[in-house]
C-alpha positions as CSV (number, residue, x, y, z in Angstrom):
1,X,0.0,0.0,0.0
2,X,1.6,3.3,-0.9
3,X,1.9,6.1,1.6
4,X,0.3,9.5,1.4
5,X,2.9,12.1,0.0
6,X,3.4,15.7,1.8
7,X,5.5,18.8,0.2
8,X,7.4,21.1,2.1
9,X,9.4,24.0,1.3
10,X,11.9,25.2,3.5
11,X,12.8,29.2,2.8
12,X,16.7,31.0,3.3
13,X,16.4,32.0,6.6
14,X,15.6,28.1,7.6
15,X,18.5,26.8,6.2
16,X,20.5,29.8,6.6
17,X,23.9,27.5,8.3
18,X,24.3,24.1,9.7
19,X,22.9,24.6,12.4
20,X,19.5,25.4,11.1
21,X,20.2,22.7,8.2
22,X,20.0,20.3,10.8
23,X,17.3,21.1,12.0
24,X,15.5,21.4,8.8
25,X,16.8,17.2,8.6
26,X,15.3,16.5,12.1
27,X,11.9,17.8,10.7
28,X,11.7,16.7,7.7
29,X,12.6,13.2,9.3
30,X,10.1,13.4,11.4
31,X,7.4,13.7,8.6
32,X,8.9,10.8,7.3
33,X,8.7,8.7,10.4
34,X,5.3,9.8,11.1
35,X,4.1,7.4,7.6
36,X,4.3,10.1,5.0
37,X,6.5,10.2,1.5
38,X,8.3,13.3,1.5
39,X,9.4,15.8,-1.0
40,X,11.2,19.1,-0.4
41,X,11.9,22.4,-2.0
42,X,14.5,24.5,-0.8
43,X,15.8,28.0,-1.3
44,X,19.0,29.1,-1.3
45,X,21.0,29.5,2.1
46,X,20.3,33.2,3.8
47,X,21.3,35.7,1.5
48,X,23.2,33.9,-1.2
49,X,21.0,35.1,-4.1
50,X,22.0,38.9,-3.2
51,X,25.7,38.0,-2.8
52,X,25.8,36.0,-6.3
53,X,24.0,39.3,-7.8
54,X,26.2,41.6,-6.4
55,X,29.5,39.3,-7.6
56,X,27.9,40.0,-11.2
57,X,27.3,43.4,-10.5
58,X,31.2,44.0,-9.9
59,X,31.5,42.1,-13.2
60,X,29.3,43.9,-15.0
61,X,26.7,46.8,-14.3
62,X,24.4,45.0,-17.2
63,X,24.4,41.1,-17.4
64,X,23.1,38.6,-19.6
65,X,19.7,37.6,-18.2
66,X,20.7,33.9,-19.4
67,X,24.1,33.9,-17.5
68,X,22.4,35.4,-14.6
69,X,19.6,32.6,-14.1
70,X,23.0,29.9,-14.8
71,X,24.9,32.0,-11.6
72,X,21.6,32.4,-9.1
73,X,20.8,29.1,-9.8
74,X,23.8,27.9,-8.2
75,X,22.7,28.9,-4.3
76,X,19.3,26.3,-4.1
77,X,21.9,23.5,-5.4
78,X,24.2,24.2,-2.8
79,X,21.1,24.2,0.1
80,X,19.6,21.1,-1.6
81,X,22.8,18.9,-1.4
82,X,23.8,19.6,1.8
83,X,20.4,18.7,3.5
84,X,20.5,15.6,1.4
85,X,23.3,14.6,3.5
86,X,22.3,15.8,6.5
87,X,19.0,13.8,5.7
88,X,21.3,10.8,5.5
89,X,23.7,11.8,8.2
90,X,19.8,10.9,10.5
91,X,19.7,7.5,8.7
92,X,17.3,8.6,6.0
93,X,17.7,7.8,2.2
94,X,17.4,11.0,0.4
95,X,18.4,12.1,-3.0
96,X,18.5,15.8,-4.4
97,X,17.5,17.1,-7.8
98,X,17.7,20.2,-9.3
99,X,14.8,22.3,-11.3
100,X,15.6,20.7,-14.1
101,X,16.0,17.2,-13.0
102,X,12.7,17.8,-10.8
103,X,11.2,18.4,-14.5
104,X,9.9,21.2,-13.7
105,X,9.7,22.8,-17.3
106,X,9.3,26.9,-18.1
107,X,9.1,29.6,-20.6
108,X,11.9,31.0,-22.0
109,X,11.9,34.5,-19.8
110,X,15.0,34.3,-18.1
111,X,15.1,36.0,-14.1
112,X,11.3,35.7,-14.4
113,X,10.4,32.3,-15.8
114,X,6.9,30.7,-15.7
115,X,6.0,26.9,-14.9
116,X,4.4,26.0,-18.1
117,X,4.3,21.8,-17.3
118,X,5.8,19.6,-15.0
119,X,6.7,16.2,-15.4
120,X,8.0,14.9,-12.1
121,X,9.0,11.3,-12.8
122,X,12.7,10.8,-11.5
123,X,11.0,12.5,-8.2
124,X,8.3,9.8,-8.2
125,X,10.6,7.0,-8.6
126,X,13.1,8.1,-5.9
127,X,10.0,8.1,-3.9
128,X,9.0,4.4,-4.9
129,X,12.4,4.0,-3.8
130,X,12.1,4.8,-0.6
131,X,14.2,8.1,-1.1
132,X,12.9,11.7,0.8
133,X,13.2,13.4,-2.7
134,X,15.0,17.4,-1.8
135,X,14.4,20.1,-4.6
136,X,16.1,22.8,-5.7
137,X,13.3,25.9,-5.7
138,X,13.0,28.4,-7.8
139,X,14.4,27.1,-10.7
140,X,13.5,25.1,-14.4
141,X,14.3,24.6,-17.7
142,X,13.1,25.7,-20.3
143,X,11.9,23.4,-23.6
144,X,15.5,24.5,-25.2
145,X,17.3,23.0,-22.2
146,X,18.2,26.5,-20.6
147,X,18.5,26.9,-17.3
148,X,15.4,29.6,-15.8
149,X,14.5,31.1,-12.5
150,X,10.9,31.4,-11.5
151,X,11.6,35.4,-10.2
152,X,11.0,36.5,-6.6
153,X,9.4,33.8,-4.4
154,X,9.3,31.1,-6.8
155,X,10.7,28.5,-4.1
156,X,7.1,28.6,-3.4
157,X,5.6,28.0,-6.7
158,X,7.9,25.0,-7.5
159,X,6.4,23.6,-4.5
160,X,2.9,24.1,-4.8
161,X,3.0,22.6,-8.7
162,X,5.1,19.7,-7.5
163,X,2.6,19.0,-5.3
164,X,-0.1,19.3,-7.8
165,X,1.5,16.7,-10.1
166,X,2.5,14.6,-7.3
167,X,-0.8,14.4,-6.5
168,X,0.1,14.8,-2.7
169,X,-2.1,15.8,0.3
170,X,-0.7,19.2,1.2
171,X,2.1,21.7,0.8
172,X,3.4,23.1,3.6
173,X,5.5,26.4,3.3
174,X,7.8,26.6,6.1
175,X,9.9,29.8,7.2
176,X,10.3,31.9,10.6
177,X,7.1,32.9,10.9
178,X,4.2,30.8,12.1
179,X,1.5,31.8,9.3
180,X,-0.3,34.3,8.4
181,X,-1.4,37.4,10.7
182,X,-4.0,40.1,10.5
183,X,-1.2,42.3,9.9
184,X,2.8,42.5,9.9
185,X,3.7,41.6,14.1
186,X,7.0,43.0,13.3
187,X,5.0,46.7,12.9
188,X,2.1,46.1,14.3
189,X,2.0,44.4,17.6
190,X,-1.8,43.7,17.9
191,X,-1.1,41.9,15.3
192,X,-2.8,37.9,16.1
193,X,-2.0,35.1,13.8
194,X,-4.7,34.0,11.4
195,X,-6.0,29.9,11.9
196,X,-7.8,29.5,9.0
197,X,-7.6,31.8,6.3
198,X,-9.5,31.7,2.9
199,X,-7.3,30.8,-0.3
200,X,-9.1,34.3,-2.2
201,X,-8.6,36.3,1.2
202,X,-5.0,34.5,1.2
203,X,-4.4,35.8,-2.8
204,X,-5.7,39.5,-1.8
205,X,-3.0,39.9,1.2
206,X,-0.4,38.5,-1.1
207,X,-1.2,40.6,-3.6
208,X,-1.0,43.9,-1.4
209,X,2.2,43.1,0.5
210,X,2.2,40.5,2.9
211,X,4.8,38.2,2.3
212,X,4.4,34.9,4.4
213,X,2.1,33.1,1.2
214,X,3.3,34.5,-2.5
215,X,0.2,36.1,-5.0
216,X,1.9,33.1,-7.7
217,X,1.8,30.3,-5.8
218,X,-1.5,31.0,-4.2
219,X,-2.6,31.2,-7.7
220,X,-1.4,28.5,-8.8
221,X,-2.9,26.9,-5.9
222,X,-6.6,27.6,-6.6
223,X,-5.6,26.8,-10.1
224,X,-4.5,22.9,-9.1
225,X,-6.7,22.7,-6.1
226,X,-3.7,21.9,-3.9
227,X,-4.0,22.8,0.1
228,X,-1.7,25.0,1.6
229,X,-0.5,25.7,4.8
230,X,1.8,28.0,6.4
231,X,4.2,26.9,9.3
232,X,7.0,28.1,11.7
233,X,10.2,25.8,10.5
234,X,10.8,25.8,14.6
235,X,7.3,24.1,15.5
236,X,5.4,21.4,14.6
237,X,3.2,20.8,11.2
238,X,-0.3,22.0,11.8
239,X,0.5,24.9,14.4
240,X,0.0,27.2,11.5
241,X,-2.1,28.9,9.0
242,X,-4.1,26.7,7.2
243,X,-5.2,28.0,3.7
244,X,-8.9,26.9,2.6
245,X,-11.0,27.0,-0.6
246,X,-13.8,28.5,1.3
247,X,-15.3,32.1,0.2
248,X,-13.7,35.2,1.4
249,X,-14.9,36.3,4.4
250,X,-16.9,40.0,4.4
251,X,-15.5,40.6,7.8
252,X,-11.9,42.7,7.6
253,X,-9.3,39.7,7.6
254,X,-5.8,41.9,7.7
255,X,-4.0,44.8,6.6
256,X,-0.6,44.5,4.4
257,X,1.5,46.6,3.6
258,X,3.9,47.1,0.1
259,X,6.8,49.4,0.7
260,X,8.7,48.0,-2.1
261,X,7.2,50.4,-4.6
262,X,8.6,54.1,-6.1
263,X,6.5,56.6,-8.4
264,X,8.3,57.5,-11.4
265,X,7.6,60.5,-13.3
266,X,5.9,60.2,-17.2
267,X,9.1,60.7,-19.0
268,X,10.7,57.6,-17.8
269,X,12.0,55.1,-20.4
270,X,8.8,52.3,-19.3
271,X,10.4,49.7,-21.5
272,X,13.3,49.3,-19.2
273,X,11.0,48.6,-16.5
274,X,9.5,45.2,-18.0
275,X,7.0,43.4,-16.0
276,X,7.3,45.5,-12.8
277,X,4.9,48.2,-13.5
278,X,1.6,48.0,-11.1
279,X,-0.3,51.0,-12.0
280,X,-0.5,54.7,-13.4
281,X,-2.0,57.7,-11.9
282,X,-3.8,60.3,-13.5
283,X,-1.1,63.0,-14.0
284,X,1.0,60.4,-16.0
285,X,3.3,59.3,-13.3
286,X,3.4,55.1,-12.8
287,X,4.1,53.1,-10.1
288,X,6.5,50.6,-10.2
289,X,7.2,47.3,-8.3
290,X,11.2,47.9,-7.2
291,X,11.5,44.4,-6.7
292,X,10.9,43.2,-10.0
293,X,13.1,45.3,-12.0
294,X,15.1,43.5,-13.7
295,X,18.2,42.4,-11.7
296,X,20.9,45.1,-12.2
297,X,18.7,47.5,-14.3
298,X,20.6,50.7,-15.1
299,X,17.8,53.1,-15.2
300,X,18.5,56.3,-13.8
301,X,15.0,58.4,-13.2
302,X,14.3,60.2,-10.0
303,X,11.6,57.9,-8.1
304,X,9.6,58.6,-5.4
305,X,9.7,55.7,-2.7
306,X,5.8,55.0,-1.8
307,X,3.6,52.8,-0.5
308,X,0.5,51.1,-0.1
309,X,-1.6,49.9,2.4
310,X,-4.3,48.1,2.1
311,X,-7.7,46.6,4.3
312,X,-9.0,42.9,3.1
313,X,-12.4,42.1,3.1
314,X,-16.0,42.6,1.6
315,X,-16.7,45.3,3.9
316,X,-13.7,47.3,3.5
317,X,-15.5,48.4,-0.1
318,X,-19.3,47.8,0.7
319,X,-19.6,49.0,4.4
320,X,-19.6,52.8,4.1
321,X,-19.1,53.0,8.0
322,X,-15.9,50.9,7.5
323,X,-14.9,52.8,4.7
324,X,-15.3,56.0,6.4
325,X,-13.5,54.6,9.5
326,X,-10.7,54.0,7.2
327,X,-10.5,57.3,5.2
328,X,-10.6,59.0,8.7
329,X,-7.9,56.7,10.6
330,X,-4.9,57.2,7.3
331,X,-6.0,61.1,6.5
332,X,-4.9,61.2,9.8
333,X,-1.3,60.7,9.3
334,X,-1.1,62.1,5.5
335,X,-4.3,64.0,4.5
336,X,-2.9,64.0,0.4
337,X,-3.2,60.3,0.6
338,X,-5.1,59.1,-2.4
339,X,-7.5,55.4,-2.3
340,X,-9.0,53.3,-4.8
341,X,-10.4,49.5,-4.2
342,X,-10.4,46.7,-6.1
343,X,-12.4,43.0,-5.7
344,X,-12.2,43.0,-2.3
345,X,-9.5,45.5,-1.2
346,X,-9.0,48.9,0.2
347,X,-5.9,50.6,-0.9
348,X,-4.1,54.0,-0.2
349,X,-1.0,55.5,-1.3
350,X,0.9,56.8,0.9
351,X,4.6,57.8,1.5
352,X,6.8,54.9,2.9
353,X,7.8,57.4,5.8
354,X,3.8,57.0,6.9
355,X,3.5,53.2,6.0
356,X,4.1,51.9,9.2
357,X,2.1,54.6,11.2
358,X,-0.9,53.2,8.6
359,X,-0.6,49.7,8.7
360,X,-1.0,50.3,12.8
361,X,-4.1,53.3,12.2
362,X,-5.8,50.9,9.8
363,X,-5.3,47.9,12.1
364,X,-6.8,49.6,14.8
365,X,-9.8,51.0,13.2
366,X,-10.9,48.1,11.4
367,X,-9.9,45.1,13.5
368,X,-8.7,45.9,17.4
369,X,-11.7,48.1,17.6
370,X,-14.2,45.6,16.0
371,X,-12.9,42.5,18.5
């Protein structure tokens, strides 16, 4: 009788030496032990993405995206071998694959790849083996045989399609946090962590800033039907958020906050930007998504670093009471602010000197108060 198979992705910070790499093994062995088949996407170790980038950047202010994706790449090969061995090192087969040997297979977009199929058979028969099969995030090949990166958070999307094709139970996205909360605890210390969050509700926070669950892999998520959850690498499975296909809820579910974002005035060159643009205002100037320039870009324009901040949930946009109790709480700090919704969120744009003084107004008004 075959076992039931789990997925867990492990992110930088929770492999960040070999200390934590152990521990990572430990867990990961304990999933195994507890009757499950086990496969495992990990990122690369701490902050070895930035430090490749910056070694190109020394090399060259304006490098091939193909070389780039062939350098970056390198980190998640280094974190999946050596928890491999520390894996074994417990007594546990294990066997590590990269992107490309995971066949996880992409466009041809280099820095900023998408999953376009996945054919995960040499990870299905390590598992038949009796191997704990460890994954390289982030990373694919493209139909040409070239090496691709998934972008910003795509750890998390290589483990939420594996787990599609795998046909496993769950995915559990493991980092130092221990899920989801109705706001950012690290600003906001009324924040309280989030049991059971709905996947749209889940998408909406993604999408305006909070970073525990990425907007992609929660997409691809509802797209594959595959349950999430998000867990604190230091405590057990199930202590965290748990991610269900249920409708969003009306009631306000949490407040996130983008700071990675700059205005840029009409006349900058857009096609330098590529995919990062999220928006333009009426007098012509666009907002842009720092993050998702390409890596290295050599644009020169003065930028305006903003923010947004934004309420989740029906009544945030249908609830004039809540609305106004919103409006009053962030003109507050920055009466020039400007607001528009969309679906189910409230957002305002604000200046990332207020951010953090909004992400704590608009908690209190619309959740603290309503408890």
């Amino acid at each position: 009788m075959s076992r039931a198979c789990v997925v867990q992705k492990y992110g930088g910070s929770s492999v960040a030496d070999v200390t934590r790499i152990r521990a990572v093994a430990a867990r990961i062995v304990a999933t195994r032990r507890s009757g499950f088949d086990v496969v495992v996407v990990v990122s690369a170790m701490g902050n070895t993405t930035n430090e490749l980038l910056a070694l190109a950047e020394q090399i060259s202010p304006s490098p091939g995206r193909r070389e780039l994706d062939l350098l970056i790449s390198v980190g998640e090969r280094v974190s999946m071998t050596l928890l491999a061995m520390a894996i074994q090192e417990l007594g546990e087969p294990a066997q590590s694959f990269t992107g490309s040997q995971s066949g996880i297979i992409t466009d041809t977009r280099h820095v900023n790849a998408a999953v376009e199929e996945v054919r995960p058979y040499r990870i299905q028969r390590a598992l038949d083996e009796g191997q704990i099969a460890i994954v390289a995030g982030f990373q694919g090949v493209s139909r040409t045989g070239e090496v691709t990166t998934l972008g910003r958070g795509g750890s998390d999307t290589t483990a939420v399609v594996l787990t599609a094709a795998l046909g496993a139970e769950y995915c559990e996205i493991c980092s130092d946090v221990d899920g989801v909360y109705t706001a950012d605890p690290r600003t906001v210390s009324a924040a309280s962590k989030i049991d059971e969050l709905p996947l749209d509700s889940a998408i909406d926070m993604a999408q305006a800033g909070s970073k525990v669950l990425l907007a992609e892999a929660l997409h691809q998520a509802k797209t594959h039907g595959v349950t999430l959850s998000a867990s604190a690498t230091a405590k057990p499975s199930g202590s965290g958020t748990r991610v269900v296909p249920t409708p969003p809820s009306s009631n306000i579910v949490g407040i996130a906050a983008d700071i990675g974002l700059c205005l840029v005035p009409p006349e900058a060159p857009l096609a330098e930007f590529d995919g990062s643009i999220r928006g333009r205002l009426p007098d012509g100037r666009t907002l842009v998504d720092e993050r998702n320039l390409p890596p290295l870009a050599t644009w020169a324009v003065p930028a305006r670093p903003i923010a947004t901040v934004s309420a989740i949930g029906r009544e945030a946009v249908s609830n004039p009471a809540v609305f106004e109790r919103a409006v009053h709480a962030v003109t507050a700090i920055d009466p020039d602010v400007c607001w528009w919704s969309h679906g189910q969120t409230l957002s305002f744009l604000v200046d990332r000197s207020h951010a953090a003084d909004t992400e704590r107004a608009l908690h209190n008004a619309l959740i603290v108060s309503t408890l």
